[in-house]
DRENVO-571250 format. One record per atom (N, C-alpha, C): chain; residue number from 0; x, y, z. Coordinates in Angstrom, 2 decimals. Layout:
% residues N
<pt><unit>A</unit><pos>NUM</pos><east>X</east><north>Y</north><up>Z</up></pt>
...
***
This chain:
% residues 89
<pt><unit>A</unit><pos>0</pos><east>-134.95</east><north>-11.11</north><up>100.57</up></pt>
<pt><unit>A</unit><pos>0</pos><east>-133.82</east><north>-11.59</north><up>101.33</up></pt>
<pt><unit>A</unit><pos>0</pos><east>-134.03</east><north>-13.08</north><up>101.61</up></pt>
<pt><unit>A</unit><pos>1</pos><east>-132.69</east><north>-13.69</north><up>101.04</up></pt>
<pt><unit>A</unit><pos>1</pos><east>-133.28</east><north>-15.10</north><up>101.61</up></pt>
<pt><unit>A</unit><pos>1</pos><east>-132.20</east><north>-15.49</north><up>102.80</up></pt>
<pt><unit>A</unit><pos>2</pos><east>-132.51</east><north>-16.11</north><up>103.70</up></pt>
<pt><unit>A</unit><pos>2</pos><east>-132.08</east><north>-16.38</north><up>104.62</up></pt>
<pt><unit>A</unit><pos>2</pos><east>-131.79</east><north>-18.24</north><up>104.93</up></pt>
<pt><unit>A</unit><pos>3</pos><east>-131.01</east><north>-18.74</north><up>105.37</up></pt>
<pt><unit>A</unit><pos>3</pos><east>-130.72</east><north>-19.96</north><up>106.18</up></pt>
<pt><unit>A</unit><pos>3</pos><east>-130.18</east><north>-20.32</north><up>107.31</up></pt>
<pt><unit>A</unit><pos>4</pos><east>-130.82</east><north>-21.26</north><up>108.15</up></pt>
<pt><unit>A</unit><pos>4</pos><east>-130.03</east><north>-21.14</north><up>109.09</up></pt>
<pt><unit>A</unit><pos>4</pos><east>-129.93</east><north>-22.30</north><up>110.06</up></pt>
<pt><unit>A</unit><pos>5</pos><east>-128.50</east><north>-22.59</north><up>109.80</up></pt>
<pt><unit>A</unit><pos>5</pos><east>-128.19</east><north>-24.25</north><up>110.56</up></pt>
<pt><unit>A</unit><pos>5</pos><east>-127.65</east><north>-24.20</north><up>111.32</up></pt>
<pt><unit>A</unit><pos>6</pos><east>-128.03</east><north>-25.24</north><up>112.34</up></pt>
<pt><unit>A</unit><pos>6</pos><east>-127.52</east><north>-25.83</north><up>114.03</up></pt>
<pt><unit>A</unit><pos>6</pos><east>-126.55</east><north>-26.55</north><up>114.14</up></pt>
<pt><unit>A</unit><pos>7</pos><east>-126.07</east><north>-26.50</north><up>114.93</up></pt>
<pt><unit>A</unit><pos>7</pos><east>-124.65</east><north>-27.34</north><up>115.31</up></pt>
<pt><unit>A</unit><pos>7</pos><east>-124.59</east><north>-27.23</north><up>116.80</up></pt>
<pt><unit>A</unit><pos>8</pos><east>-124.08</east><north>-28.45</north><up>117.20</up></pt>
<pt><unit>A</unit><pos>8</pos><east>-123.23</east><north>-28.84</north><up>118.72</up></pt>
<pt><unit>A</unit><pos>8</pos><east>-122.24</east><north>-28.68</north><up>119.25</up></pt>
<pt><unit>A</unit><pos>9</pos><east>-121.50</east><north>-27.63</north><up>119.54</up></pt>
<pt><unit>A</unit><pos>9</pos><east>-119.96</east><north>-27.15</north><up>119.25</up></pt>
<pt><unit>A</unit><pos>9</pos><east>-119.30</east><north>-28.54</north><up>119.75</up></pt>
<pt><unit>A</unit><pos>10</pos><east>-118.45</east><north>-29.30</north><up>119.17</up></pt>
<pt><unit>A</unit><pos>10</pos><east>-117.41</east><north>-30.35</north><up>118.96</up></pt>
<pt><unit>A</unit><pos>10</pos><east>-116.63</east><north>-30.28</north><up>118.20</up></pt>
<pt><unit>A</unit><pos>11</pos><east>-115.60</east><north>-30.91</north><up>118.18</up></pt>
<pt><unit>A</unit><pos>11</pos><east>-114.38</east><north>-31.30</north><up>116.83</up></pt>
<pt><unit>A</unit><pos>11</pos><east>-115.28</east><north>-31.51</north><up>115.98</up></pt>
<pt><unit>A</unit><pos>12</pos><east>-116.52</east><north>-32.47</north><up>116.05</up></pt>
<pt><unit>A</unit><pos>12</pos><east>-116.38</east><north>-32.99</north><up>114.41</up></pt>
<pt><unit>A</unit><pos>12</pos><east>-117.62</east><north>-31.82</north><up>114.19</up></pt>
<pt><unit>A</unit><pos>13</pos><east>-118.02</east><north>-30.89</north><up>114.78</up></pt>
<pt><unit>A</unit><pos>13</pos><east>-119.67</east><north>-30.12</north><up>114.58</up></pt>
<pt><unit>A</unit><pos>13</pos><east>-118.26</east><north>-28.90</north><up>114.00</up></pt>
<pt><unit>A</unit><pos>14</pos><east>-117.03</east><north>-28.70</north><up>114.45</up></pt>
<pt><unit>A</unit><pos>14</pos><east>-115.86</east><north>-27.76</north><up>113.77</up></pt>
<pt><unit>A</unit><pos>14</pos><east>-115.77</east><north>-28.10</north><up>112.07</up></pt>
<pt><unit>A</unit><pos>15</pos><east>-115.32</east><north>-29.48</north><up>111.91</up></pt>
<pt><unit>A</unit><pos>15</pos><east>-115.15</east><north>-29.86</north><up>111.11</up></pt>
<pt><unit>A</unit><pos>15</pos><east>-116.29</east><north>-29.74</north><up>109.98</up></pt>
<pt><unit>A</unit><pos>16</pos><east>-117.18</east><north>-29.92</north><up>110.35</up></pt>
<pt><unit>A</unit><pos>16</pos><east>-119.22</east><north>-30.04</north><up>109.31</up></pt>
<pt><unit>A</unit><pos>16</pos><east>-119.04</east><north>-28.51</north><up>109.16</up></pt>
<pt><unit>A</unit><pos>17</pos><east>-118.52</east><north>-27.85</north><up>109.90</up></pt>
<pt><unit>A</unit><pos>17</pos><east>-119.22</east><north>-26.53</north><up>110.19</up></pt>
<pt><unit>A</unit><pos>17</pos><east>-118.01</east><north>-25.63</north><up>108.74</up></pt>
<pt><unit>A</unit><pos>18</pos><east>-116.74</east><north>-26.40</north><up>108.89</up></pt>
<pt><unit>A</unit><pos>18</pos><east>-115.60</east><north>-25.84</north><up>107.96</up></pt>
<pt><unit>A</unit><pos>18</pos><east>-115.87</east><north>-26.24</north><up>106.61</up></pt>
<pt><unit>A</unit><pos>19</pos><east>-116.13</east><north>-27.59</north><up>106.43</up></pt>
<pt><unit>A</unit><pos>19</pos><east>-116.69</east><north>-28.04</north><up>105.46</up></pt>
<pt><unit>A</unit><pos>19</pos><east>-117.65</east><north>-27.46</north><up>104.73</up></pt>
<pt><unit>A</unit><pos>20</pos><east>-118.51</east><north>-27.02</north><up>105.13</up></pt>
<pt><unit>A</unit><pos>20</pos><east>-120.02</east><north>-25.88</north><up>104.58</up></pt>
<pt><unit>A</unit><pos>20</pos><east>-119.48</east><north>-24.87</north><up>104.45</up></pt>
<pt><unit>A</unit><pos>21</pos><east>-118.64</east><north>-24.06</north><up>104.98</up></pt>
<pt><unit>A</unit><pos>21</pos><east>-117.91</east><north>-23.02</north><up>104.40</up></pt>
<pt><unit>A</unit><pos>21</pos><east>-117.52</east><north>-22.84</north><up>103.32</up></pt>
<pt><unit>A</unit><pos>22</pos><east>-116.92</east><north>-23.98</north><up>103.19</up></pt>
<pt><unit>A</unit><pos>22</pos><east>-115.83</east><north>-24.46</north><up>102.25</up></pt>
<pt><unit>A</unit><pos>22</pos><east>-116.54</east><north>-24.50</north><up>100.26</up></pt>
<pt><unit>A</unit><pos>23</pos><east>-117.84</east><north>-25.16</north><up>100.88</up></pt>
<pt><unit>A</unit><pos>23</pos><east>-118.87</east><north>-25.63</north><up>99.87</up></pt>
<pt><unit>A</unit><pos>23</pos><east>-119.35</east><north>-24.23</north><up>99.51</up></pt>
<pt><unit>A</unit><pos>24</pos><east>-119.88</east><north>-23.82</north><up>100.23</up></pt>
<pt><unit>A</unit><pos>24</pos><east>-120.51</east><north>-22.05</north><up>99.99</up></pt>
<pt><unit>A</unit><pos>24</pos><east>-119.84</east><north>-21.00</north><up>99.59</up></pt>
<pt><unit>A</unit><pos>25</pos><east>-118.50</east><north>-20.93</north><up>99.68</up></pt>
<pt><unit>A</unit><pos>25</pos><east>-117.94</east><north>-20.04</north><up>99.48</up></pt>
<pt><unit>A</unit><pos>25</pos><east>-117.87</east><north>-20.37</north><up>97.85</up></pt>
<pt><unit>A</unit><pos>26</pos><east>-117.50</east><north>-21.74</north><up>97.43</up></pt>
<pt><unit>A</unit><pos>26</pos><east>-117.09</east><north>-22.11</north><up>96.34</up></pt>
<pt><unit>A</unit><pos>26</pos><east>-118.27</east><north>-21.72</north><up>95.06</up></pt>
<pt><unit>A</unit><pos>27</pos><east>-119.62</east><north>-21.94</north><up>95.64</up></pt>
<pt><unit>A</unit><pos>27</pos><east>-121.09</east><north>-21.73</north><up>95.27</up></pt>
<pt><unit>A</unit><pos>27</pos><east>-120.82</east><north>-20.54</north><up>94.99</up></pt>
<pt><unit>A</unit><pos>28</pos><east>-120.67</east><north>-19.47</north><up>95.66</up></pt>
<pt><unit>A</unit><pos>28</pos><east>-120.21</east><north>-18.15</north><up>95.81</up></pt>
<pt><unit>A</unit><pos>28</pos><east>-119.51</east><north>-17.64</north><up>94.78</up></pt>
<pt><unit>A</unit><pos>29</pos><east>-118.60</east><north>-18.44</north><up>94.34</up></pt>
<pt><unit>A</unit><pos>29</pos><east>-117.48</east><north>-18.19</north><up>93.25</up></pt>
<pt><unit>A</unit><pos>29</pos><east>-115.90</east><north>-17.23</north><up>94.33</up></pt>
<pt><unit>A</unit><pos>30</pos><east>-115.92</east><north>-17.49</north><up>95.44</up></pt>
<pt><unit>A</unit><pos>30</pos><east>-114.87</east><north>-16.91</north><up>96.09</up></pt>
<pt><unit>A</unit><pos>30</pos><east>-113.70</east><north>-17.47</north><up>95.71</up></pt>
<pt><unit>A</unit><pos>31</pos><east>-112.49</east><north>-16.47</north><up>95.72</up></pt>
<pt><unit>A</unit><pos>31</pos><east>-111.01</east><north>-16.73</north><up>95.14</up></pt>
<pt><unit>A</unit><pos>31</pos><east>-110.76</east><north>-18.44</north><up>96.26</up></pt>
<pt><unit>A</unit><pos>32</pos><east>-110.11</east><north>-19.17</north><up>95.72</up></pt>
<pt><unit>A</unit><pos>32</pos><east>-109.60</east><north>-20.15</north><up>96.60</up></pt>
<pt><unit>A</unit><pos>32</pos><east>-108.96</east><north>-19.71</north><up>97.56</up></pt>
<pt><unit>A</unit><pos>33</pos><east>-107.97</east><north>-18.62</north><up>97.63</up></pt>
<pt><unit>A</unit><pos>33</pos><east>-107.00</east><north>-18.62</north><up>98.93</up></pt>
<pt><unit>A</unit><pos>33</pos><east>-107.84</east><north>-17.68</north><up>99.65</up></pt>
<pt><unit>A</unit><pos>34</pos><east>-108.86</east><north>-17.11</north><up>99.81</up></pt>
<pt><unit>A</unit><pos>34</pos><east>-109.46</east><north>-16.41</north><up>100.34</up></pt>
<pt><unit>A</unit><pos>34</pos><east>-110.65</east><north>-17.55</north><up>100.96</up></pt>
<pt><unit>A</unit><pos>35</pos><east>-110.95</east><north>-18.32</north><up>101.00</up></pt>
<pt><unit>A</unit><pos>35</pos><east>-111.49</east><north>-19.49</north><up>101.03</up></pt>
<pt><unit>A</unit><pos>35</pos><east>-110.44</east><north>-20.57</north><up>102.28</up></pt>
<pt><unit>A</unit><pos>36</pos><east>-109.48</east><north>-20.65</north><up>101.76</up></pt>
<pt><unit>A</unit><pos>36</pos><east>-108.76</east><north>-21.16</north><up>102.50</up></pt>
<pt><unit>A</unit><pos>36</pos><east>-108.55</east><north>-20.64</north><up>104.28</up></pt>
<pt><unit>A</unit><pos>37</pos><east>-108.61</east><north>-19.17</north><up>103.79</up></pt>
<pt><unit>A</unit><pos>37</pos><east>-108.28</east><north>-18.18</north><up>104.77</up></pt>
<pt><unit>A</unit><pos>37</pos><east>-109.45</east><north>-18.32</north><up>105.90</up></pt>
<pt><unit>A</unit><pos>38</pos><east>-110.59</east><north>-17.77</north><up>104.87</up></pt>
<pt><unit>A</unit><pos>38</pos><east>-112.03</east><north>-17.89</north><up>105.83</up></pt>
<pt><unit>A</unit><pos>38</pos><east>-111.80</east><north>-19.43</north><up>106.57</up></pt>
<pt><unit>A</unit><pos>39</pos><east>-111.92</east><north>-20.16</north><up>106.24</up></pt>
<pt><unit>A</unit><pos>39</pos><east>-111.60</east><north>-21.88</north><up>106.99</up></pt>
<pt><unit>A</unit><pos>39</pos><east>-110.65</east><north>-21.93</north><up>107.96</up></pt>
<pt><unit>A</unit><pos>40</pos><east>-110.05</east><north>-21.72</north><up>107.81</up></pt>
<pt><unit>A</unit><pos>40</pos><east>-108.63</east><north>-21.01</north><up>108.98</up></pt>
<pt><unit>A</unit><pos>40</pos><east>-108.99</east><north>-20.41</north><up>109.98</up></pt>
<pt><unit>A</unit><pos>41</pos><east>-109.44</east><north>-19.40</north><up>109.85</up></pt>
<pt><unit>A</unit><pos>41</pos><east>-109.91</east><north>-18.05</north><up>110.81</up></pt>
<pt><unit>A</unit><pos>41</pos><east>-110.98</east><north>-18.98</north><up>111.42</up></pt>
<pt><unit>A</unit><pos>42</pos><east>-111.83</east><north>-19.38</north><up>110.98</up></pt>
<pt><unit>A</unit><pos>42</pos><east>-113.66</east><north>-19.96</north><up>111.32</up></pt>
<pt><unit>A</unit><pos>42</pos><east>-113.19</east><north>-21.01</north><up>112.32</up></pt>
<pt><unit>A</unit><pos>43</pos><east>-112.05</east><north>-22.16</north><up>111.91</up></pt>
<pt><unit>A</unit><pos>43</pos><east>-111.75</east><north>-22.90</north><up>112.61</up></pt>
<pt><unit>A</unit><pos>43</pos><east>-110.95</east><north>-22.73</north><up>113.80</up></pt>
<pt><unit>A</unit><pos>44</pos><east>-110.23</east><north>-22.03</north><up>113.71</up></pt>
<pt><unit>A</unit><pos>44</pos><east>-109.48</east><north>-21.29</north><up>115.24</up></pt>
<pt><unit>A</unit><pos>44</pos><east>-110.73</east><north>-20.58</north><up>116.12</up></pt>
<pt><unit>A</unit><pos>45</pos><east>-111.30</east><north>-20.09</north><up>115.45</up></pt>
<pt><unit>A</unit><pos>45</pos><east>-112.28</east><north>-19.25</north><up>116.62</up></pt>
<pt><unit>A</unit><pos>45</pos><east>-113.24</east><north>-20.06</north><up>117.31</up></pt>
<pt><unit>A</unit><pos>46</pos><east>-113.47</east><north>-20.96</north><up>116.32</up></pt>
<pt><unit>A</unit><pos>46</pos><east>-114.47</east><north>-21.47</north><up>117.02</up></pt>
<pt><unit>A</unit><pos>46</pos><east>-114.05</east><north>-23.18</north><up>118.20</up></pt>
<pt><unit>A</unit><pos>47</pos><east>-112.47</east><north>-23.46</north><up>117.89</up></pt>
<pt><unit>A</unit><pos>47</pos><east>-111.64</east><north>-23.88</north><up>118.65</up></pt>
<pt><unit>A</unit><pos>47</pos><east>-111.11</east><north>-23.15</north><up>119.72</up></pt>
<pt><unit>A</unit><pos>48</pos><east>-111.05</east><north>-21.58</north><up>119.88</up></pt>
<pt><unit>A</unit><pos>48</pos><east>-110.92</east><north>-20.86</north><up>120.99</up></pt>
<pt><unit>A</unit><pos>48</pos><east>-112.21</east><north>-20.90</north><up>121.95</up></pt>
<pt><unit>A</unit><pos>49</pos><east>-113.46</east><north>-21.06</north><up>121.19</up></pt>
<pt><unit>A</unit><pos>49</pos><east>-114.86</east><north>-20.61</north><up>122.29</up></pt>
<pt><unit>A</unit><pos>49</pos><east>-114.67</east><north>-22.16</north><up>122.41</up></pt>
<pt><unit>A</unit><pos>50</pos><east>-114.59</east><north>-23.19</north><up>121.80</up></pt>
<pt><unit>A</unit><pos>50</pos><east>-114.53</east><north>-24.33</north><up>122.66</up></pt>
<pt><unit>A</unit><pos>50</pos><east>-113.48</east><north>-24.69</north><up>123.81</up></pt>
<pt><unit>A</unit><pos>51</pos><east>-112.17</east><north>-24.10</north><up>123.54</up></pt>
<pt><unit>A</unit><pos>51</pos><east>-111.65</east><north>-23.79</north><up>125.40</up></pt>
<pt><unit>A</unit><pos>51</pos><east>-111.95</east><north>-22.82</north><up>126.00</up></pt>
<pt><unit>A</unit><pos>52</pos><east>-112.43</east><north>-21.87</north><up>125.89</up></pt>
<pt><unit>A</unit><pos>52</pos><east>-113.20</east><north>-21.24</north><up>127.29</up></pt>
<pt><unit>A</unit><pos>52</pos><east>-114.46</east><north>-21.97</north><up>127.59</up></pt>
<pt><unit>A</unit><pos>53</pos><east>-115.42</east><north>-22.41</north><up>126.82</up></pt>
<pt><unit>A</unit><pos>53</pos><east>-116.92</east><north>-22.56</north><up>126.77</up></pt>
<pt><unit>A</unit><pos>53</pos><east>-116.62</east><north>-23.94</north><up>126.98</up></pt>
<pt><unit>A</unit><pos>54</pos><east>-115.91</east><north>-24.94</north><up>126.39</up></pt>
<pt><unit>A</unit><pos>54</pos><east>-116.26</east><north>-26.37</north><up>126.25</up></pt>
<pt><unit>A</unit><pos>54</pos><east>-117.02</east><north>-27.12</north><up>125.51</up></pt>
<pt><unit>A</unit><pos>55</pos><east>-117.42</east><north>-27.95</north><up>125.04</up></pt>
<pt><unit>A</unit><pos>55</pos><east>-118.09</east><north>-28.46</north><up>124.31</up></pt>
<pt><unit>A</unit><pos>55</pos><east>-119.57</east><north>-28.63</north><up>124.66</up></pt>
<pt><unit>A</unit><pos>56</pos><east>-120.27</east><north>-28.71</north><up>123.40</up></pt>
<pt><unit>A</unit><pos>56</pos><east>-122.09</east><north>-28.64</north><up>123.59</up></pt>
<pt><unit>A</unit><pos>56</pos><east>-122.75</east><north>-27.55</north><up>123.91</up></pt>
<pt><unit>A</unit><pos>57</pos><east>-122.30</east><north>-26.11</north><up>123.40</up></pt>
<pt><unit>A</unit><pos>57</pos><east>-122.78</east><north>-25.13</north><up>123.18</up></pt>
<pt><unit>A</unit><pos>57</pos><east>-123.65</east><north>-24.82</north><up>121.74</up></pt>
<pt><unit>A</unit><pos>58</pos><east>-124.66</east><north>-24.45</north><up>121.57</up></pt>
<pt><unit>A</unit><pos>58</pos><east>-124.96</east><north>-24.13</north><up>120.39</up></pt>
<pt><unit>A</unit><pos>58</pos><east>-124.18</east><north>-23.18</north><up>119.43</up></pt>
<pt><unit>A</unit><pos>59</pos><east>-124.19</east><north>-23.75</north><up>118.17</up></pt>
<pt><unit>A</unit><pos>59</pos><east>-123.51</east><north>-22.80</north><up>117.21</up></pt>
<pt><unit>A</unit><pos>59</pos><east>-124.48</east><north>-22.82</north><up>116.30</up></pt>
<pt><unit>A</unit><pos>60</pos><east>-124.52</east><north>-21.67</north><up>115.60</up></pt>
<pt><unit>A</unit><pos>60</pos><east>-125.61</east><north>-21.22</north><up>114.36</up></pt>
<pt><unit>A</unit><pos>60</pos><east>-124.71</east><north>-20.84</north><up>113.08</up></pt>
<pt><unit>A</unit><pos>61</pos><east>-124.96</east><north>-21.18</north><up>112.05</up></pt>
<pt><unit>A</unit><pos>61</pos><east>-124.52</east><north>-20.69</north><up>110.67</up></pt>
<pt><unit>A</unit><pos>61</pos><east>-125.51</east><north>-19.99</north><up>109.60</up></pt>
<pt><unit>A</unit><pos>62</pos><east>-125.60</east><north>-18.76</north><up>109.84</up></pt>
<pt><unit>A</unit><pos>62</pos><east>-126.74</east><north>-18.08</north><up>108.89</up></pt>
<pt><unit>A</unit><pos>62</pos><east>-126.00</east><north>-17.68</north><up>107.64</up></pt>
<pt><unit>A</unit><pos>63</pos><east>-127.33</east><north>-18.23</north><up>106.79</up></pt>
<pt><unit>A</unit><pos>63</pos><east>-126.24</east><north>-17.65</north><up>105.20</up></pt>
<pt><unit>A</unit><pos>63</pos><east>-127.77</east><north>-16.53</north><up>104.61</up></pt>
<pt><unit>A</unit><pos>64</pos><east>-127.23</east><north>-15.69</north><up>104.01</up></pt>
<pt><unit>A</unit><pos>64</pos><east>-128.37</east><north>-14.44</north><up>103.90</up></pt>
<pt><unit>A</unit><pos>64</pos><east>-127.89</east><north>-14.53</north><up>102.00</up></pt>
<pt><unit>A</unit><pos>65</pos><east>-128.78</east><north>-13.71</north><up>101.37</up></pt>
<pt><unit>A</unit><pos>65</pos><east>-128.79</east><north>-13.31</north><up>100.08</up></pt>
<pt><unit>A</unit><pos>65</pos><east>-129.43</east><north>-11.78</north><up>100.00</up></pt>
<pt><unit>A</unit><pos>66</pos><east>-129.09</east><north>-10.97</north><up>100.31</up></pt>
<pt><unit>A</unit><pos>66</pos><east>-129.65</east><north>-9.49</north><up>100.28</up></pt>
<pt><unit>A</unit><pos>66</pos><east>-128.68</east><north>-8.68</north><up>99.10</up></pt>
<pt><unit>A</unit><pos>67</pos><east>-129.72</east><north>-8.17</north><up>98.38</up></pt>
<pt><unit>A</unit><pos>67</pos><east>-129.12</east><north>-7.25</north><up>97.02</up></pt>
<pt><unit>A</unit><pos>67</pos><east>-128.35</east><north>-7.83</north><up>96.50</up></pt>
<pt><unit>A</unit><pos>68</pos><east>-128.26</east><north>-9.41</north><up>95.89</up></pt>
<pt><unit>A</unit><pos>68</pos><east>-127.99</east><north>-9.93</north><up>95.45</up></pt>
<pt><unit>A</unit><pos>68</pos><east>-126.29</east><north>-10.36</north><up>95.84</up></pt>
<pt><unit>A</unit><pos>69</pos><east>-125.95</east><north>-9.92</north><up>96.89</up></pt>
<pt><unit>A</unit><pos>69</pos><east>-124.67</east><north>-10.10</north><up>97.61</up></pt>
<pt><unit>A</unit><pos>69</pos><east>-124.95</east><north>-11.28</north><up>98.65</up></pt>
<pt><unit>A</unit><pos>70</pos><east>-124.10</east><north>-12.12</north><up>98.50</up></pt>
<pt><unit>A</unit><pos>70</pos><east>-124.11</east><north>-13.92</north><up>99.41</up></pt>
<pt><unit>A</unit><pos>70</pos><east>-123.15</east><north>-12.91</north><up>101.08</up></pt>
<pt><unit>A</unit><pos>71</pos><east>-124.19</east><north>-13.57</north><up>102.32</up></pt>
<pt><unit>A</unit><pos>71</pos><east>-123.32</east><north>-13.08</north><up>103.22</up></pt>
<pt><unit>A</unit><pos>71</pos><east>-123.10</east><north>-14.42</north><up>104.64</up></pt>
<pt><unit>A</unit><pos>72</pos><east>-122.29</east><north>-15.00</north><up>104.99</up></pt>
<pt><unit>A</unit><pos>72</pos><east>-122.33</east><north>-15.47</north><up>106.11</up></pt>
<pt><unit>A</unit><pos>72</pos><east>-122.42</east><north>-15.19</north><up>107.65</up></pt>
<pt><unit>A</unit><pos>73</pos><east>-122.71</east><north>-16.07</north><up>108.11</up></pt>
<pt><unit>A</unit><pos>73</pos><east>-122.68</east><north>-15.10</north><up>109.77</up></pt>
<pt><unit>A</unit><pos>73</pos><east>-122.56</east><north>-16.34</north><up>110.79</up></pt>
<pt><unit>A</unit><pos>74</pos><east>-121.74</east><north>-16.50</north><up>112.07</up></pt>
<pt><unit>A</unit><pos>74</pos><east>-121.63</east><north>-17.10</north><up>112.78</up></pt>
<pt><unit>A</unit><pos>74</pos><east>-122.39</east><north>-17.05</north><up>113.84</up></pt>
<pt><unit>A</unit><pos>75</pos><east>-123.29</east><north>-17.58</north><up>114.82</up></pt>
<pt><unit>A</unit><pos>75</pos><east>-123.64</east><north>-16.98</north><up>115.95</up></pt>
<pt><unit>A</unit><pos>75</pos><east>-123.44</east><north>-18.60</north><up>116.85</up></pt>
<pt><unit>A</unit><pos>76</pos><east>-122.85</east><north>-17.29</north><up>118.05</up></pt>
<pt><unit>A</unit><pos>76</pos><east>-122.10</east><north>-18.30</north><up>119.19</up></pt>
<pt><unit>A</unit><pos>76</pos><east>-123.13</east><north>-18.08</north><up>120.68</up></pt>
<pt><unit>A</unit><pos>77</pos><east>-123.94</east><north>-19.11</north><up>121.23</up></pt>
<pt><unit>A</unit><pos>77</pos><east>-124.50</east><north>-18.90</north><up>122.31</up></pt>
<pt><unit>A</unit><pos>77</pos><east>-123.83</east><north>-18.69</north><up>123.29</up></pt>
<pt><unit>A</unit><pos>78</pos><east>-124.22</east><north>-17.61</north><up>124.81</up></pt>
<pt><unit>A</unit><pos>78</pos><east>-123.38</east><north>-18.44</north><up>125.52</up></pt>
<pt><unit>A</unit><pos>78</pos><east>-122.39</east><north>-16.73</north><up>125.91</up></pt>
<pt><unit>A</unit><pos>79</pos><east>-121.58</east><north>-16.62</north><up>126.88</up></pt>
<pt><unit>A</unit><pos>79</pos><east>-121.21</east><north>-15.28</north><up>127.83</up></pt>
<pt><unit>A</unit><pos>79</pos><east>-120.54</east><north>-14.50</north><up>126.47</up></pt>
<pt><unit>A</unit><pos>80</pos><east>-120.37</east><north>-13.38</north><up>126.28</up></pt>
<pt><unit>A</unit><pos>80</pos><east>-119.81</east><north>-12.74</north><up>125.41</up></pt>
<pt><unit>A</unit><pos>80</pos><east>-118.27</east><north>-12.99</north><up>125.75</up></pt>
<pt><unit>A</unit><pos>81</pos><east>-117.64</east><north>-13.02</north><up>124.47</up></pt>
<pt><unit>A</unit><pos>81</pos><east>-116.06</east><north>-13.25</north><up>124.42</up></pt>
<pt><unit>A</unit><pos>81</pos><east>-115.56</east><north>-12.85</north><up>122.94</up></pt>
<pt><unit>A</unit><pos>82</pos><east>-114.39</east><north>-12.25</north><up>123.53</up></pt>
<pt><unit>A</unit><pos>82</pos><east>-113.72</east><north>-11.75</north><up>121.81</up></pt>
<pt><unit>A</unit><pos>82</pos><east>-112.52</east><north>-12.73</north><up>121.95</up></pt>
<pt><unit>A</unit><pos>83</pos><east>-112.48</east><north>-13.25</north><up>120.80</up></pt>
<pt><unit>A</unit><pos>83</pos><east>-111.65</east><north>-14.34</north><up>121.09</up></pt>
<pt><unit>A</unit><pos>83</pos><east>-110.80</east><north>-14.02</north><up>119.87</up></pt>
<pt><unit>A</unit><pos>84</pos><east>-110.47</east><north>-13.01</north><up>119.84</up></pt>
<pt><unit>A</unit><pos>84</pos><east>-109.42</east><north>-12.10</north><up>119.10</up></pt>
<pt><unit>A</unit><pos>84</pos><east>-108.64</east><north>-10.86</north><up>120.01</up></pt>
<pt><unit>A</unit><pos>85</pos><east>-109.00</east><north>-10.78</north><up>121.71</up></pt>
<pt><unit>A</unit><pos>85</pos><east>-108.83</east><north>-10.22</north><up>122.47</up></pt>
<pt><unit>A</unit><pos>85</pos><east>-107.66</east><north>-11.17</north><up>123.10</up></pt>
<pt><unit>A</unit><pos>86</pos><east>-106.47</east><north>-10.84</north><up>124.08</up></pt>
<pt><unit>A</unit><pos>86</pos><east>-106.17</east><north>-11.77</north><up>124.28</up></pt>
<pt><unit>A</unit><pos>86</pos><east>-106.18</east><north>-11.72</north><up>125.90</up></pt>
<pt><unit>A</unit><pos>87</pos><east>-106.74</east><north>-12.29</north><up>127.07</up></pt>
<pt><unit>A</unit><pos>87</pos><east>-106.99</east><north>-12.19</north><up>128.16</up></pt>
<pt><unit>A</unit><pos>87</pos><east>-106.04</east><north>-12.33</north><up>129.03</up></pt>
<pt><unit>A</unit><pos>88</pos><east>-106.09</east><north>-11.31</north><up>130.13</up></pt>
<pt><unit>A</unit><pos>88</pos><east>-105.12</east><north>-11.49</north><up>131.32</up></pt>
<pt><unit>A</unit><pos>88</pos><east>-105.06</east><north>-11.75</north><up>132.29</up></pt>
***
């Protein structure tokens, strides 16, 4: 299993680095473009939602794994639990 795993500062532009590497990996990957597009979309709203509840200068993690020869990403968000696909009342 190979594993990676990069740091970030949650900000606009740590959003932006962070969409960008997506963008690059997926392509590495050989992923369909609009499925690509999609993931960038989704990645960037969410992680623009934990920056208005949370605010800026939270740690963000980007783990990229290689197990059984399948490429996998993973986000990890420090910091109070929140589904930010939930919508709060």
């Amino acid at each position: 299993m190979e594993t990676q795993r990069y740091a970030y500062t949650l900000s606009r532009g740590a959003i932006d680095s962070i969409s960008d590497f997506v963008q690059t990996y997926c392509k590495t990957c050989q992923v369909e473009k609009k499925a690509v597009s999609r993931y960038r979309l989704t990645l960037e709203e969410l992680l623009l939602q934990y920056m208005d509840k949370f605010g800026d200068g939270i740690p963000v993690y980007l783990v990229t794994e290689k197990r059984l020869g399948r490429n996998f990403l993973r986000l990890e968000v420090e910091g109070a639990s929140f589904d930010p696909f939930r919508s709060e009342q």
